[in-house]
PLY file of the C-alpha trace (Angstrom):
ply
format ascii 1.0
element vertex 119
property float x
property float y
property float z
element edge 118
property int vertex1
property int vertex2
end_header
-35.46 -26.58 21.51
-35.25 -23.59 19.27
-37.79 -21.73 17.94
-38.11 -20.95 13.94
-37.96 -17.32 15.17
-34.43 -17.70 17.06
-33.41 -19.93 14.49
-34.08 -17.35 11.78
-32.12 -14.68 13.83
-29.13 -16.23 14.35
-29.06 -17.32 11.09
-29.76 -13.89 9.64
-27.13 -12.27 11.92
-24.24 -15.01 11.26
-24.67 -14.10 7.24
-24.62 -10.20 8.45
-21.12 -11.01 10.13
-20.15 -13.38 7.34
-20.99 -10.21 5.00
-19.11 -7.85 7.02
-15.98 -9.34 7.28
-16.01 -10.55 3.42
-16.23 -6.59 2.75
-13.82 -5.42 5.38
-11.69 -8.21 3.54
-12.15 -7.30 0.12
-11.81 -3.55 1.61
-7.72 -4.80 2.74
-7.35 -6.37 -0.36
-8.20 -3.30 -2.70
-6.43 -1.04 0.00
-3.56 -3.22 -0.74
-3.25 -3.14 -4.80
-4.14 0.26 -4.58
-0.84 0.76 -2.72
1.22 -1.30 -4.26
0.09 0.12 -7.91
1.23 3.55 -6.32
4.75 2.14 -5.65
5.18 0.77 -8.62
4.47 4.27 -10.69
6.48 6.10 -7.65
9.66 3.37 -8.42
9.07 4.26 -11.97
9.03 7.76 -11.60
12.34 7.47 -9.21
13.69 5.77 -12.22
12.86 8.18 -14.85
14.41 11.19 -12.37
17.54 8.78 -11.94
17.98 8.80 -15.32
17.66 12.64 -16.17
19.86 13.49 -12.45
22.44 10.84 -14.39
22.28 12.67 -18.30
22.46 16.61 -16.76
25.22 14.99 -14.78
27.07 14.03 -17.84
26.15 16.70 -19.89
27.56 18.65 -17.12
30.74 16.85 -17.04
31.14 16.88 -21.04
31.55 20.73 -20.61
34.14 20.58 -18.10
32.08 22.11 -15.41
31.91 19.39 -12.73
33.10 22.35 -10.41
29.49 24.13 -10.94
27.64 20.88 -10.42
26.20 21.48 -6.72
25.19 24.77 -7.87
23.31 23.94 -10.75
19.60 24.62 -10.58
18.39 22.13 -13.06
20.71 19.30 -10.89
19.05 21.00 -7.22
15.55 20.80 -9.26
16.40 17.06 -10.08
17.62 16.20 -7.20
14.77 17.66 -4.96
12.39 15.30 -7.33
13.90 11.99 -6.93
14.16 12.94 -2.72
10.63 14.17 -3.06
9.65 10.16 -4.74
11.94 8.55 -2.21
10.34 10.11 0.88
6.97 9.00 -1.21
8.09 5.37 -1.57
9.12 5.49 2.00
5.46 6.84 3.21
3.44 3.78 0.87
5.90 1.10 2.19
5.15 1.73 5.83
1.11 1.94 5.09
1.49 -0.99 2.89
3.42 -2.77 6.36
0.68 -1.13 8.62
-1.90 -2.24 6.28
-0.66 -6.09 6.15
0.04 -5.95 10.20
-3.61 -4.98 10.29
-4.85 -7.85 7.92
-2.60 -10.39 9.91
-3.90 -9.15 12.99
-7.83 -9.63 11.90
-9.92 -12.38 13.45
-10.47 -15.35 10.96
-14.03 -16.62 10.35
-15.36 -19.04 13.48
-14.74 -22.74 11.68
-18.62 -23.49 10.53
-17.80 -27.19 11.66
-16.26 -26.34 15.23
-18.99 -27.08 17.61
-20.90 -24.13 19.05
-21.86 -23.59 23.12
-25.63 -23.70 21.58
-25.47 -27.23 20.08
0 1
1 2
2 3
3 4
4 5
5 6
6 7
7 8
8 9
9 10
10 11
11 12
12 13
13 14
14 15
15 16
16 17
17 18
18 19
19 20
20 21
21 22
22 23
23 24
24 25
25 26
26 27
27 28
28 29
29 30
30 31
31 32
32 33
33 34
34 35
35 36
36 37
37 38
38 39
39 40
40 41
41 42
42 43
43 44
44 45
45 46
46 47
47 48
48 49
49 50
50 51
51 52
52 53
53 54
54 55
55 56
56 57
57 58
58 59
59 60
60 61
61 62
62 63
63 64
64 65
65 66
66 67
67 68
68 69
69 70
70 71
71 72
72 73
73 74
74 75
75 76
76 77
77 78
78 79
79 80
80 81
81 82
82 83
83 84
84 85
85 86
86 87
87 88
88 89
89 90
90 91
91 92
92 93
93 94
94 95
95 96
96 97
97 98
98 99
99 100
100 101
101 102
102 103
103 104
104 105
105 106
106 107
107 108
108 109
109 110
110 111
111 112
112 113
113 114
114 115
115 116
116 117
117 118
């Protein structure tokens, strides 16, 4: 028969663990929006360098100087910003990946109606 005092115990320490893995959860979960609102400013921000590589390309080109392209600094200083984001984007996808591995691979919480070896 159990005592009030062991009772009490286990009790207390299954709402400890309960506790623990609710924040470790909501810990993931958080970790998780966190990185995917970082990819979606990073995307955005590939986007917006895109789109200024792509209009110094054609101003460029309206001049007649596609010869002088590879040399120009503003098109090296564009182009080192949307590698810079895509190496960025690259980096958040595999801790997002990392992150969800880890998530998949936590235990689940014990079924509270699967008989225990104390019962």
């Amino acid at each position: 028969m159990n005592t009030p005092t062991g009772m009490w115990s286990r009790f207390r320490d299954e709402v400890r663990s309960v506790s623990d893995r609710t924040r470790r959860g909501a810990r993931r979960v958080y970790d998780e929006g966190v990185l995917r609102v970082d990819l979606v400013s990073l995307r955005r921000e590939r986007r917006r360098g895109l789109a200024d590589l792509g209009e110094r390309a054609l101003k460029v080109w309206n001049k007649g100087e596609l010869s002088m392209l590879e040399g120009d600094s503003e098109m090296i200083r564009l182009r080192a910003r949307v590698e810079g984001v895509d190496a960025a984007i690259a980096a958040k996808e595999v801790e997002l990946s990392h992150l969800r591995a880890a998530t998949e691979k936590a235990p689940q919480a014990p079924d509270p109606e699967a008989p225990t070896p104390e019962s």
